[in-house]
N, C-alpha and C positions, 0 to 999 in steps of 0.2 A: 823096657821095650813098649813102646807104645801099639796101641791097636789099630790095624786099617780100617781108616775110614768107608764106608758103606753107600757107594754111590748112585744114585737112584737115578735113573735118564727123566728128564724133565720135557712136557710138553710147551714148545713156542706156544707166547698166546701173540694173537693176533689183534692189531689194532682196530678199531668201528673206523676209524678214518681211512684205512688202507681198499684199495679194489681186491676184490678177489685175485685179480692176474696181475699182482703185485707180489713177490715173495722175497724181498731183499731182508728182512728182516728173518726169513727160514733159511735164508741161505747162511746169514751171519750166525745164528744160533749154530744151526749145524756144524759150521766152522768152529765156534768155540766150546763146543762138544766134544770134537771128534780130537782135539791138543788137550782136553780135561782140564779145560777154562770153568768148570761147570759154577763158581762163584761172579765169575762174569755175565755166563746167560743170566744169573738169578736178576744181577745188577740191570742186564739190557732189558728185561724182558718188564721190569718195576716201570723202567723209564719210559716203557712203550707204553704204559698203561695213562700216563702222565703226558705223551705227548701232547707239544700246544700245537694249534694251527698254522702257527708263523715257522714252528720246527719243522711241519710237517710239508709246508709250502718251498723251504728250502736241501729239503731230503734230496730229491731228483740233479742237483747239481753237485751237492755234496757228495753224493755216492758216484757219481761219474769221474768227478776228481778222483775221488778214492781208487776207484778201478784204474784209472791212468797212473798213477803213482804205484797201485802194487805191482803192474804191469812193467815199472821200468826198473822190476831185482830180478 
């Protein structure tokens, strides 16, 4: 029998390119939080850290599609 794992809630960090009234990236974490994705946030939260300019320039359409697409289950 193996032993459960011990899971600790993780603080989103926040990118330096991001506005403060910008929180798509607390909302995603939350989200993959709250399903116990919690190896997922580890993975988004790397990537934000790394994010490029040219990523970050096309966030704002990418995430609009997104919302339109989860919006149509």
């Amino acid at each position: 029998m193996s032993k459960p794992a011990i899971v600790t809630p993780l603080k989103p960090i926040i990118p330096s390119l991001q506005a403060p009234s910008t929180r798509w990236h607390s909302v995603l974490t939350d989200f993959f939080q709250s399903v116990g994705l919690y190896e997922t946030v580890r993975g988004f939260e790397a990537d934000l850290l790394v994010l490029s300019r040219a990523q970050h320039e096309r966030l704002p359409v990418a995430l609009q599609t997104l919302g339109e697409q989860v919006e149509l289950f």
